[in-house]
PDB file of N, CA, C and O in Angstrom:
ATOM      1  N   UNK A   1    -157.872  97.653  22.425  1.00  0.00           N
ATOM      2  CA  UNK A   1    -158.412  97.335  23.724  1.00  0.00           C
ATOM      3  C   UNK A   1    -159.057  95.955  23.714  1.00  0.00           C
ATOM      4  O   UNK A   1    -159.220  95.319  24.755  1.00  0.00           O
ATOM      5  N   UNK A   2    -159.467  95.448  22.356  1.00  0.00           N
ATOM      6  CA  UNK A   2    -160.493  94.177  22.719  1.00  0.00           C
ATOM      7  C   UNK A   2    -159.337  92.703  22.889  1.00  0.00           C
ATOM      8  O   UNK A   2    -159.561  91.590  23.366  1.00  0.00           O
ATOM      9  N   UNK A   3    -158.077  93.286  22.276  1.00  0.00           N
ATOM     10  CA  UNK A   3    -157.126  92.394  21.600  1.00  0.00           C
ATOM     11  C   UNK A   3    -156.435  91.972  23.033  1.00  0.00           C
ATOM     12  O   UNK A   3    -156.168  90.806  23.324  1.00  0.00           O
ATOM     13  N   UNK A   4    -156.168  93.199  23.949  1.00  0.00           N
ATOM     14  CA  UNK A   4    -155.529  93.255  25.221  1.00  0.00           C
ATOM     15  C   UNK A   4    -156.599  92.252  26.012  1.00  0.00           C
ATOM     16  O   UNK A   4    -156.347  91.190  26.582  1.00  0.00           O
ATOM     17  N   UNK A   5    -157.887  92.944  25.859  1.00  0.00           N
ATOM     18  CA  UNK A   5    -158.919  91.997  27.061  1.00  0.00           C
ATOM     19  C   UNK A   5    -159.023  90.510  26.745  1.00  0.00           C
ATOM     20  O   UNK A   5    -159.588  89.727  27.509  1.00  0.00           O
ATOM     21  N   UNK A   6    -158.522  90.185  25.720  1.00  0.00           N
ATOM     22  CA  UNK A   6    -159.112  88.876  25.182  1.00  0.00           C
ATOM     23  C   UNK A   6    -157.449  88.274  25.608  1.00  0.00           C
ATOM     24  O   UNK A   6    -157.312  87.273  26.310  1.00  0.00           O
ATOM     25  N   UNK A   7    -156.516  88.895  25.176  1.00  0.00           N
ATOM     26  CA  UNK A   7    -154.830  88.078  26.026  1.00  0.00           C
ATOM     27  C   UNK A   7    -154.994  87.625  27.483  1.00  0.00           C
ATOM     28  O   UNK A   7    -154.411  86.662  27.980  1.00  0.00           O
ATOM     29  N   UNK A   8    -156.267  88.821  28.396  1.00  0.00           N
ATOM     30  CA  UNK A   8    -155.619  89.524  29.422  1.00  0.00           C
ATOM     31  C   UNK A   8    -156.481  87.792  30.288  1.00  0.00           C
ATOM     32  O   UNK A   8    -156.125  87.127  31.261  1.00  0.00           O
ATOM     33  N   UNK A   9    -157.526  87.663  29.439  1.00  0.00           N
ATOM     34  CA  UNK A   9    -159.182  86.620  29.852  1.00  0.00           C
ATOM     35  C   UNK A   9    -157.992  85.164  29.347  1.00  0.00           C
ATOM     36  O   UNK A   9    -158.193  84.095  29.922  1.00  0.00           O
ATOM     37  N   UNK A  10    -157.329  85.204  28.749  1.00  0.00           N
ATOM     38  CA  UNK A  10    -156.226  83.813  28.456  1.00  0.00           C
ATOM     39  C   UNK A  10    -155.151  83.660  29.342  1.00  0.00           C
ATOM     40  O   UNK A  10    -154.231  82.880  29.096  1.00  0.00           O
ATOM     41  N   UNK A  11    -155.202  84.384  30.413  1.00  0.00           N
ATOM     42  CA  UNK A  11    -154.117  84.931  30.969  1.00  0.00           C
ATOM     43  C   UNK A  11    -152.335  85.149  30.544  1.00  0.00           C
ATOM     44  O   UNK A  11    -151.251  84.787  31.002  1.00  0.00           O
ATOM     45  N   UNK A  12    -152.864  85.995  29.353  1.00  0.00           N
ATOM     46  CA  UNK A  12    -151.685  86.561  28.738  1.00  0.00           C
ATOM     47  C   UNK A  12    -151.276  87.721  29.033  1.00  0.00           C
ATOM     48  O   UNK A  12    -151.872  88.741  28.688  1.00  0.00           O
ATOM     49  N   UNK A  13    -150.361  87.707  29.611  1.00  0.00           N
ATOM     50  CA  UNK A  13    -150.004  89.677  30.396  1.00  0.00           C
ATOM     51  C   UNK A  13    -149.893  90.427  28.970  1.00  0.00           C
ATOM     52  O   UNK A  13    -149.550  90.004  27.866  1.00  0.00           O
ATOM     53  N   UNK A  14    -150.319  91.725  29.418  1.00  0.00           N
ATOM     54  CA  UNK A  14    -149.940  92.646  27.714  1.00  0.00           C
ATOM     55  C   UNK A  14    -150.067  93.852  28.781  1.00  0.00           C
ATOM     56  O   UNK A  14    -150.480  93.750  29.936  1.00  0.00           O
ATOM     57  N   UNK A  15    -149.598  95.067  28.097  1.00  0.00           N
ATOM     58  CA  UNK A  15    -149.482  96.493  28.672  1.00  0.00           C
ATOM     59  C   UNK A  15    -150.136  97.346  26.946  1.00  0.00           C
ATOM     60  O   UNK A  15    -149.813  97.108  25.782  1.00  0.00           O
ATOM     61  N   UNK A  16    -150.936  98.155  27.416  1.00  0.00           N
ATOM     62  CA  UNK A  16    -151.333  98.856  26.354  1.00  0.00           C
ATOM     63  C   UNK A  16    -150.424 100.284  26.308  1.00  0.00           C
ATOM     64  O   UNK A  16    -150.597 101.036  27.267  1.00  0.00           O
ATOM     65  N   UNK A  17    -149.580 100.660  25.385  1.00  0.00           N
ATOM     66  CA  UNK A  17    -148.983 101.535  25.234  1.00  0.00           C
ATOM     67  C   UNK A  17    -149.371 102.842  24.204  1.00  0.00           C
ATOM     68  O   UNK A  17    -149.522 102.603  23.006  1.00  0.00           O
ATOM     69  N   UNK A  18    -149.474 103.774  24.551  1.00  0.00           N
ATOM     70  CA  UNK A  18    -150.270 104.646  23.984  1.00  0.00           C
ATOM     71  C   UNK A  18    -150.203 106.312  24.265  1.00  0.00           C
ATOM     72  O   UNK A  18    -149.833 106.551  25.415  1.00  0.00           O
ATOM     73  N   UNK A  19    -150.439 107.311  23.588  1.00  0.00           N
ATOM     74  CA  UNK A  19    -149.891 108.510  24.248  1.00  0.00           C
ATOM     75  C   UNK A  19    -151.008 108.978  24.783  1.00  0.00           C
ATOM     76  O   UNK A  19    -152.111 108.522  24.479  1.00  0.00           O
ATOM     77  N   UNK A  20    -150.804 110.100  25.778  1.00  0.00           N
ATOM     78  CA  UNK A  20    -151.428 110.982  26.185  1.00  0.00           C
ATOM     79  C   UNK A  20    -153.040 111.040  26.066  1.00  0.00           C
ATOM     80  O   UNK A  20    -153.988 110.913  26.841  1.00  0.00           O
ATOM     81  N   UNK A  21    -152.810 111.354  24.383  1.00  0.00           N
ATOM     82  CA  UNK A  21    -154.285 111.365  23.954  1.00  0.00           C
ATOM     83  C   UNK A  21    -155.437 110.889  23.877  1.00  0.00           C
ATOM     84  O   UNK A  21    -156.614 111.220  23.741  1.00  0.00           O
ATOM     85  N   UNK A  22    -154.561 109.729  24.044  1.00  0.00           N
ATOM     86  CA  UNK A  22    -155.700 108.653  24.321  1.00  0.00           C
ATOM     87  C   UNK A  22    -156.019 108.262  25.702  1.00  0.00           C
ATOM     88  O   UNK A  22    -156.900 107.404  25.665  1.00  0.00           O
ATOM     89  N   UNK A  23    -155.764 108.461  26.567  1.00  0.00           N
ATOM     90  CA  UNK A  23    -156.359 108.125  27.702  1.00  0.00           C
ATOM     91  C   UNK A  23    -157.629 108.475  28.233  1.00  0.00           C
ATOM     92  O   UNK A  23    -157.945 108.209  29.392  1.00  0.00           O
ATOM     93  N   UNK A  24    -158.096 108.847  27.722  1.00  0.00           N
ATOM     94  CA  UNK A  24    -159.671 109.016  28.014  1.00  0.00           C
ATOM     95  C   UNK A  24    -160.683 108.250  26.928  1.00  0.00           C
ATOM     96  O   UNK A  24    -161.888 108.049  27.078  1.00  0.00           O
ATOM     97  N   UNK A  25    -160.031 107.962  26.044  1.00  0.00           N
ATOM     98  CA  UNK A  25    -160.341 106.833  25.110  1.00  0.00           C
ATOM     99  C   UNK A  25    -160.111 105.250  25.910  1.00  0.00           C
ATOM    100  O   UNK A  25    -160.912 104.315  25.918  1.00  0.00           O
ATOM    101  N   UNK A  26    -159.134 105.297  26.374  1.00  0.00           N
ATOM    102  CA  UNK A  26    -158.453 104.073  26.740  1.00  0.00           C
ATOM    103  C   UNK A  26    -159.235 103.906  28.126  1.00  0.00           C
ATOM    104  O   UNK A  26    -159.451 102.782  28.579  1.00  0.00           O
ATOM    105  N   UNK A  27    -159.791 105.461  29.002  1.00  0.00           N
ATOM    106  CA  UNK A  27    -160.351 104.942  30.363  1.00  0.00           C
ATOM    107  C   UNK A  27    -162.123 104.074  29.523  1.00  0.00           C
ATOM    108  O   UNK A  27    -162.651 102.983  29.739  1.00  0.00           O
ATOM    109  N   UNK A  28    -162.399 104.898  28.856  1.00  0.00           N
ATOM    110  CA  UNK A  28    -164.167 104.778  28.449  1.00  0.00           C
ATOM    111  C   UNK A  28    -163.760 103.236  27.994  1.00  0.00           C
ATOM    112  O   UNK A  28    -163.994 102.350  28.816  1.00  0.00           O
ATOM    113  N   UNK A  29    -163.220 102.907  26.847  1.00  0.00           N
ATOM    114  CA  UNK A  29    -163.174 101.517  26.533  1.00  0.00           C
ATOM    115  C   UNK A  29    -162.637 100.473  27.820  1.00  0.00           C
ATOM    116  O   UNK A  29    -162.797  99.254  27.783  1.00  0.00           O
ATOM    117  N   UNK A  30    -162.113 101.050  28.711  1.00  0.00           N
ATOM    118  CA  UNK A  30    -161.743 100.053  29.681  1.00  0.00           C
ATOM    119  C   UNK A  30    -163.098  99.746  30.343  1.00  0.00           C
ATOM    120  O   UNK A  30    -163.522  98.593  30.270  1.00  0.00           O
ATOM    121  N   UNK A  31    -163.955 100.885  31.115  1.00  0.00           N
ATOM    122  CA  UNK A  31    -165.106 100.640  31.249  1.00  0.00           C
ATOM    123  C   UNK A  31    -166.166  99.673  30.473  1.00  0.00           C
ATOM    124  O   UNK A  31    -166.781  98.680  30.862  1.00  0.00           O
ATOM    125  N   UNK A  32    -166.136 100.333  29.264  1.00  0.00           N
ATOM    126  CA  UNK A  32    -167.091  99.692  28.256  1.00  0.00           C
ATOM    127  C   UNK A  32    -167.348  97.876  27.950  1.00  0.00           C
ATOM    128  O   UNK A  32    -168.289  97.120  27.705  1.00  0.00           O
ATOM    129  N   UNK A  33    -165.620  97.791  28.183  1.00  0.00           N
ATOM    130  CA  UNK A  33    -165.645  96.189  28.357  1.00  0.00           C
ATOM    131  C   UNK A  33    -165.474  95.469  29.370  1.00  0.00           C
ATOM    132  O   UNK A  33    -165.199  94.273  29.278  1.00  0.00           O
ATOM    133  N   UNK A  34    -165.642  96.227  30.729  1.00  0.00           N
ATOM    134  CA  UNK A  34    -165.590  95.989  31.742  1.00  0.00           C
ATOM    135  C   UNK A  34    -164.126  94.747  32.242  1.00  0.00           C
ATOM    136  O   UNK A  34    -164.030  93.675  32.840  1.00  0.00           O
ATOM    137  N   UNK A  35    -163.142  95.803  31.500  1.00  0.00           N
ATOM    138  CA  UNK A  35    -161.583  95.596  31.752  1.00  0.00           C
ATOM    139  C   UNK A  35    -160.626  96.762  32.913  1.00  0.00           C
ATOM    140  O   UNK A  35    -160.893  97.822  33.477  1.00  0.00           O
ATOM    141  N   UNK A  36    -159.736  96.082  32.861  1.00  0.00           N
ATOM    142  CA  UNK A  36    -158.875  96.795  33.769  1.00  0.00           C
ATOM    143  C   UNK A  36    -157.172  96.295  33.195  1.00  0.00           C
ATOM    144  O   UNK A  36    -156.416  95.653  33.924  1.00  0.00           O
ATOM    145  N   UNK A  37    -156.800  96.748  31.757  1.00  0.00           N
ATOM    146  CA  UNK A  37    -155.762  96.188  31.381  1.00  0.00           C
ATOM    147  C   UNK A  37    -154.679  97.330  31.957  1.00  0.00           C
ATOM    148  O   UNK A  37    -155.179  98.412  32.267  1.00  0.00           O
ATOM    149  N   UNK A  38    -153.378  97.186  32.106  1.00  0.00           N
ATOM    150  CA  UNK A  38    -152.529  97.731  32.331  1.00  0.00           C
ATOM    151  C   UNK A  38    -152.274  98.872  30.965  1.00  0.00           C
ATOM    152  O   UNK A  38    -152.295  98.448  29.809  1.00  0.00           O
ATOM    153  N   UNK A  39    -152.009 100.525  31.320  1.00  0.00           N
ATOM    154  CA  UNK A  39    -151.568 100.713  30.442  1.00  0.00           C
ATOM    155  C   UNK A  39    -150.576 101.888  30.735  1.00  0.00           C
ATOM    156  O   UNK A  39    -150.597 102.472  31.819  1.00  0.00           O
ATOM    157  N   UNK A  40    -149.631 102.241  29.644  1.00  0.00           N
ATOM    158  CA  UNK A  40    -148.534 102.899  30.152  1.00  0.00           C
ATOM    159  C   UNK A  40    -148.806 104.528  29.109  1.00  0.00           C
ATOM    160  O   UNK A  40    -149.288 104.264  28.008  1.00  0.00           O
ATOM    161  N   UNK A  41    -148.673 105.333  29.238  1.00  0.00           N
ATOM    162  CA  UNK A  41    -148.819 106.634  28.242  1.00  0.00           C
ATOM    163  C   UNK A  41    -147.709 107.281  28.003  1.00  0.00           C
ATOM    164  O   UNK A  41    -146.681 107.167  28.670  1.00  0.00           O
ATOM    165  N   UNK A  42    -147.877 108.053  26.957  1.00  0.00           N
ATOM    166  CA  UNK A  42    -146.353 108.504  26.507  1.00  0.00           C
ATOM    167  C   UNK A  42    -146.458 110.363  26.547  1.00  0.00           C
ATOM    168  O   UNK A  42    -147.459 110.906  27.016  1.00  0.00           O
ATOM    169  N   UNK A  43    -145.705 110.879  26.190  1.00  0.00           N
ATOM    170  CA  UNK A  43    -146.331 112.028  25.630  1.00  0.00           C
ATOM    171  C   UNK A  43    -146.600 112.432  24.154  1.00  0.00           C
ATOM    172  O   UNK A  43    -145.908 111.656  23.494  1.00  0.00           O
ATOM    173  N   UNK A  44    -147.047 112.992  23.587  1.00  0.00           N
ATOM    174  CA  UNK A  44    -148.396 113.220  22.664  1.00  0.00           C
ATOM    175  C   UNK A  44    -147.772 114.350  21.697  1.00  0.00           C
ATOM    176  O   UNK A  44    -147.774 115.433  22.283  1.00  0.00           O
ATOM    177  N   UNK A  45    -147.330 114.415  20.619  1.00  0.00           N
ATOM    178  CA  UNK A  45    -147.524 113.752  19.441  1.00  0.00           C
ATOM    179  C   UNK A  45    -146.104 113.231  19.142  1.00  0.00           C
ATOM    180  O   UNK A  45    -145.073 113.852  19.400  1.00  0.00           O
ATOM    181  N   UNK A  46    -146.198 111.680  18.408  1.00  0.00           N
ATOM    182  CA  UNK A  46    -145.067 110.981  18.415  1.00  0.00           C
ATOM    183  C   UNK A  46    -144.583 110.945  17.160  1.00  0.00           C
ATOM    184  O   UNK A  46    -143.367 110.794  17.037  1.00  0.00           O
ATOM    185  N   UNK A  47    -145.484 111.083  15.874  1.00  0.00           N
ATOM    186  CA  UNK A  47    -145.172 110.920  14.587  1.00  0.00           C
ATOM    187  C   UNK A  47    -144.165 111.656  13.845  1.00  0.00           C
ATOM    188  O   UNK A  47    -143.433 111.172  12.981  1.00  0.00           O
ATOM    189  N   UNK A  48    -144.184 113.390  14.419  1.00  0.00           N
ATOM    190  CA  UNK A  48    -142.933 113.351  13.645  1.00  0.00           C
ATOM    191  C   UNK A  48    -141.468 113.906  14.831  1.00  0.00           C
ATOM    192  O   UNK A  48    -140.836 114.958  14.926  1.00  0.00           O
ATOM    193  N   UNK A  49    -141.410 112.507  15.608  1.00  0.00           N
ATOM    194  CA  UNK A  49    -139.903 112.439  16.345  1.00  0.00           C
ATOM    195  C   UNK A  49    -139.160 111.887  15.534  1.00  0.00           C
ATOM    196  O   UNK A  49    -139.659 111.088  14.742  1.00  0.00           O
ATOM    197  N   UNK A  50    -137.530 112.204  15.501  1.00  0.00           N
ATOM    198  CA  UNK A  50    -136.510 111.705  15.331  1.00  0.00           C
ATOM    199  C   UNK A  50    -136.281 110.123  15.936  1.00  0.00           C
ATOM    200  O   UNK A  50    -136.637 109.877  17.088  1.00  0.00           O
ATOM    201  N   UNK A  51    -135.729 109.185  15.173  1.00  0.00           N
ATOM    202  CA  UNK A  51    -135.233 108.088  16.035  1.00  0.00           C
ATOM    203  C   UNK A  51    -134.418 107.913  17.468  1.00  0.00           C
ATOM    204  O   UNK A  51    -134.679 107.137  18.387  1.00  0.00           O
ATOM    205  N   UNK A  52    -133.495 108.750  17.378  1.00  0.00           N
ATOM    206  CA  UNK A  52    -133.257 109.457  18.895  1.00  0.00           C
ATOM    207  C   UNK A  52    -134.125 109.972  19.752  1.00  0.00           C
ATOM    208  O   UNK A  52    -133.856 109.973  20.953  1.00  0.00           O
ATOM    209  N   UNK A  53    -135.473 110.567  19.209  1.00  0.00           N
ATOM    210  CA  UNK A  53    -136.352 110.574  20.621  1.00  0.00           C
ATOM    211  C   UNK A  53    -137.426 109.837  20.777  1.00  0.00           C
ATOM    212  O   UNK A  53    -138.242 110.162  21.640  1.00  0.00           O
ATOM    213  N   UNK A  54    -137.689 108.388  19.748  1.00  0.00           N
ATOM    214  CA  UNK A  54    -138.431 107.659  19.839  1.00  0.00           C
ATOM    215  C   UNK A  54    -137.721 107.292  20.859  1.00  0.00           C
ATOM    216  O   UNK A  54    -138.044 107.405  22.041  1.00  0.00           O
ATOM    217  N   UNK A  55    -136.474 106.721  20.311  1.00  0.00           N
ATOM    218  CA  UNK A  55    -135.732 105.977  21.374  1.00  0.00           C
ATOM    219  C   UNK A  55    -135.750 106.602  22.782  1.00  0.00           C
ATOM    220  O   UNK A  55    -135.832 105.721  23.638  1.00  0.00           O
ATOM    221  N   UNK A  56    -135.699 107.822  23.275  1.00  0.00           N
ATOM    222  CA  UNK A  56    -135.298 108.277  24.421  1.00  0.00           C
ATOM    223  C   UNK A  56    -136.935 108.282  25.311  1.00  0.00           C
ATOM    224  O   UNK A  56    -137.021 108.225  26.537  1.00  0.00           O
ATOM    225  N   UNK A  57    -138.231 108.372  24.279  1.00  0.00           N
ATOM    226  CA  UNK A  57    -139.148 108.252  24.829  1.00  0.00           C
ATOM    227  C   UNK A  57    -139.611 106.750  25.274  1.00  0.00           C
ATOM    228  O   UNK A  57    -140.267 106.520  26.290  1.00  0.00           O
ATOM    229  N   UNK A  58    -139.168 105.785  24.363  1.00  0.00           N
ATOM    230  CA  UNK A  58    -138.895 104.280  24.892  1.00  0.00           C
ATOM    231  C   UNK A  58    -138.323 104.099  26.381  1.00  0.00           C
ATOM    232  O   UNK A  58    -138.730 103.719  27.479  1.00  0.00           O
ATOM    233  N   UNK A  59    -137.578 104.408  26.009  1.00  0.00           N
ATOM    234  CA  UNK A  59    -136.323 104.405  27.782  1.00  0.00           C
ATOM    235  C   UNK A  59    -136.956 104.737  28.872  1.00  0.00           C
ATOM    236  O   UNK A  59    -136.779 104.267  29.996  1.00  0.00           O
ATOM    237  N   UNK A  60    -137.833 105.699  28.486  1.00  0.00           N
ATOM    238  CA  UNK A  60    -138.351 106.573  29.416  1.00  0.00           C
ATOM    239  C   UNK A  60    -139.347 105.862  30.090  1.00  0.00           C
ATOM    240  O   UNK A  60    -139.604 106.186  31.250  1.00  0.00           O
ATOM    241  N   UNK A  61    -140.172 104.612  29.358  1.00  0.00           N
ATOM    242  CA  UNK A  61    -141.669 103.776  29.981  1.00  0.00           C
ATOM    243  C   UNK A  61    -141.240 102.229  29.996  1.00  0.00           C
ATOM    244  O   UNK A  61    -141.957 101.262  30.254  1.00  0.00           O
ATOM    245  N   UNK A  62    -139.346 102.263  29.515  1.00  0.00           N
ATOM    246  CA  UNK A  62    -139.587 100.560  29.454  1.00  0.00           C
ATOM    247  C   UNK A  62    -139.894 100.007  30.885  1.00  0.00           C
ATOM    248  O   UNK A  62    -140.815  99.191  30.927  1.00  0.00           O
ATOM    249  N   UNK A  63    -139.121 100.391  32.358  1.00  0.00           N
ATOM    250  CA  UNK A  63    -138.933  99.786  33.469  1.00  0.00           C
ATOM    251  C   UNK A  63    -140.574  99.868  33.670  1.00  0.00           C
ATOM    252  O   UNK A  63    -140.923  98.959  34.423  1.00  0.00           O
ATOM    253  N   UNK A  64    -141.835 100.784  33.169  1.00  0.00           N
ATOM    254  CA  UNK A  64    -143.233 100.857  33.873  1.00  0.00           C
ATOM    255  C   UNK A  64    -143.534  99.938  33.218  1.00  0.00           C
ATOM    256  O   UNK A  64    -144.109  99.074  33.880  1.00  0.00           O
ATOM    257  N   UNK A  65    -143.376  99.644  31.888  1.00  0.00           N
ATOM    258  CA  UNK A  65    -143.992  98.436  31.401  1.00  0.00           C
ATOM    259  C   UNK A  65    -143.629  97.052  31.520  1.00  0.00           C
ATOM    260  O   UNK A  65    -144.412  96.103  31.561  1.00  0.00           O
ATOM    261  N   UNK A  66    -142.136  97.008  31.582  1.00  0.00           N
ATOM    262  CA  UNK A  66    -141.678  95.473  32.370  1.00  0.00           C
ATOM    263  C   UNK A  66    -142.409  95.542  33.819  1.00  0.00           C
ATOM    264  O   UNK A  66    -143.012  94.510  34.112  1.00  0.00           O
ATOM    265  N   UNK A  67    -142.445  96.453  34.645  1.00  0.00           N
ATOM    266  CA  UNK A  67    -143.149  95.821  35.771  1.00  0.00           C
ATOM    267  C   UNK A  67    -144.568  95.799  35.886  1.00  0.00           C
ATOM    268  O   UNK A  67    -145.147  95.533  36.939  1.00  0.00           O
ATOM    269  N   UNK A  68    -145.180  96.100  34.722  1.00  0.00           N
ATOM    270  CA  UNK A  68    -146.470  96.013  34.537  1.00  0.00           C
ATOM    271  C   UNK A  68    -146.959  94.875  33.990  1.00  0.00           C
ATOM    272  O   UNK A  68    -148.167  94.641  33.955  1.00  0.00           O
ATOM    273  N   UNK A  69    -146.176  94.186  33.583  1.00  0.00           N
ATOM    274  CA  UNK A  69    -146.178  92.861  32.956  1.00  0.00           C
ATOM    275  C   UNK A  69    -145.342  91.523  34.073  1.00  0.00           C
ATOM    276  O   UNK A  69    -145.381  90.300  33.935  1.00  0.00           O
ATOM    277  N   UNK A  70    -144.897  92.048  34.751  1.00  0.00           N
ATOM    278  CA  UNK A  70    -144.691  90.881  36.213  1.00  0.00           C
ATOM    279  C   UNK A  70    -145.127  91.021  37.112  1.00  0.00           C
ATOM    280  O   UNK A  70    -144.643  90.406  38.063  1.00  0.00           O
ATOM    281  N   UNK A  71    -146.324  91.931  37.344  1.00  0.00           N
ATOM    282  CA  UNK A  71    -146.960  92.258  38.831  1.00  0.00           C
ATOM    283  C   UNK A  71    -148.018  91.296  38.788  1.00  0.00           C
ATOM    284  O   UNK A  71    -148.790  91.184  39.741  1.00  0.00           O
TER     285      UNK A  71
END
C-alpha cells in the first residue's frame, strides 16, 4: 500500500491486486494513509491453483485492471 501511494503522489497509475482477504486490510490501510488507490480482488486462496487457473483467474480481472489504470 505505501509503494502504490507513493507511484500514485508521482503520478504513476498502479492497481493493487490482491484477494479477497485482504480487503479489509487494504480498506483500513487505504484510510490510514489517507489514499484512495485503485484496487482489483481476486478470489481467496490462490497458492495452491494449477497454472490453468492462475491463468483463468488472470483473465478474469485483466479488462478491471487495464481500465483501472486509464481512467
Amino acid at each position: 500500500m505505501h509503494d502504490i501511494t507513493d507511484l500514485e503522489k508521482r503520478g504513476i497509475p498502479g492497481v493493487i491486486v490482491a484477494t479477497e482477504q485482504f480487503i479489509t486490510a487494504a480498506v483500513d490501510q487505504s484510510e490510514a494513509l489517507a489514499s484512495s488507490p485503485a484496487c482489483v480482488f481476486t478470489s481467496h486462496p490462490i497458492q495452491d491453483r494449477t497454472d490453468e487457473e492462475m491463468i483463468a483467474i488472470a483473465n478474469s480481472v485483466f479488462k478491471q485492471i487495464v481500465s483501472s489504470l486509464i481512467m
